[in-house]
C-alpha positions in Angstrom: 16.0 5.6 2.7 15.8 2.7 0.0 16.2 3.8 -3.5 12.3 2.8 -3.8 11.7 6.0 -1.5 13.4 8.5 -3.5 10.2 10.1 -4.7 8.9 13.0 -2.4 5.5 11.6 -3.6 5.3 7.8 -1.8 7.2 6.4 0.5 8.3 3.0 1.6 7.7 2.9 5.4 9.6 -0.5 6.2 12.2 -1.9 4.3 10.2 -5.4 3.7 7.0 -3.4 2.3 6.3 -4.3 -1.4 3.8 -1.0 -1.2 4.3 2.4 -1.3 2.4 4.7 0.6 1.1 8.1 -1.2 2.3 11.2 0.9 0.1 13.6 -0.9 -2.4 13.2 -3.8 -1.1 12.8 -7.5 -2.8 12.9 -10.5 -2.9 10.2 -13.2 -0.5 10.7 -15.6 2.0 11.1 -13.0 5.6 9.8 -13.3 6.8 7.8 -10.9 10.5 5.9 -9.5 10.3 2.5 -8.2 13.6 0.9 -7.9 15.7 3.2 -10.7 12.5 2.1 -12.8 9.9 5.2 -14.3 6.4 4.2 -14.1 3.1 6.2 -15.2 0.1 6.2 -12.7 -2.9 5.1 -14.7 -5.4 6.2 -12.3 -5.1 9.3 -9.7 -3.6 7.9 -6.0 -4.8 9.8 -3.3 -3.2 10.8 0.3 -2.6 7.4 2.0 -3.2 5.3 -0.2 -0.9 2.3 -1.7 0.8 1.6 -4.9 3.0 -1.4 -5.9 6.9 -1.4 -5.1 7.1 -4.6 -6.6 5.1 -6.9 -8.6 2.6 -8.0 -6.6 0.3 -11.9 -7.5 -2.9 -12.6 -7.0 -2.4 -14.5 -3.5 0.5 -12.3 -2.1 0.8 -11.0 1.3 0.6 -7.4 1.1 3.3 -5.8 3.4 2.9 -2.1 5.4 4.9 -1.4 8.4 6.8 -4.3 7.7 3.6 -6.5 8.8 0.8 -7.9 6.2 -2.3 -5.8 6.2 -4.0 -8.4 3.4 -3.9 -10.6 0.4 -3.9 -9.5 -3.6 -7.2 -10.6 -5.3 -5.7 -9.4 -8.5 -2.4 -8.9 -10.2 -0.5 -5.9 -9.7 2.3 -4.2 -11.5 4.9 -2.1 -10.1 3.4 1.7 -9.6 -0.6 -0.1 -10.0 -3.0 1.1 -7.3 -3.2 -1.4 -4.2 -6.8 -0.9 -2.7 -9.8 -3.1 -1.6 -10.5 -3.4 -5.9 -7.4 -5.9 -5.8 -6.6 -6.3 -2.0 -8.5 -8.1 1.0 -7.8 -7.3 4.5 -6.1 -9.7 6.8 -6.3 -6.7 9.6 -7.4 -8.2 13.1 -11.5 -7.9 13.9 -10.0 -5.8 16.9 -8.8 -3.3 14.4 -12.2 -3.0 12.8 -14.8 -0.2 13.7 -17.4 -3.1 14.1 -15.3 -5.7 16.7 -17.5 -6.6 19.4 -15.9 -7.8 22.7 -15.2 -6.6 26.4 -14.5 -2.9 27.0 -10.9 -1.5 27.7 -11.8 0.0 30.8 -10.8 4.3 30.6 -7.8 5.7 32.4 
């Protein structure tokens, strides 16, 4: 486990993610180890959800499970929030509720 991983709180679920994903909900205010580094939540991060690892620019690739799930629209510092306020999806219309296309036949 990468030092970014420490925490009980978020982990890193690949080692080329620059997000941390939120293993249960913690408040803002919250202290948090990125990297040896202390950083204080601003807002509350909830189960699942994504914080920075690393600095993340407006135009970056957004990695989870070592593959990019979207693209910042805004700036985010290490420990920040990473959500649809500052992150677009680059998932595949296949993974989307909505995707229209041929049925998978059942089993």
């Amino acid at each position: 486990m990468s030092a970014a991983a420490a925490t009980a709180d978020f982990l890193q679920l690949h080692p080329k993610d620059n997000v941390l994903i939120c293993a249960r909900s913690v408040p803002a205010g919250s202290s948090v180890t990125i990297e040896g580094q202390a950083y204080t939540l601003e807002v509350a991060i909830e189960l699942g959800h994504k914080i920075a690892r690393v600095p993340l620019a407006r135009g970056d690739l957004v990695y989870r499970y070592g593959a990019p799930i979207g693209v910042m629209t805004a700036d985010a510092k290490p420990g920040q929030h990473v959500h649809s306020h500052n992150l677009t999806s680059r998932y595949l219309p296949a993974h989307d509720r909505t995707a229209t296309g041929p049925k998978v036949p059942s089993a």
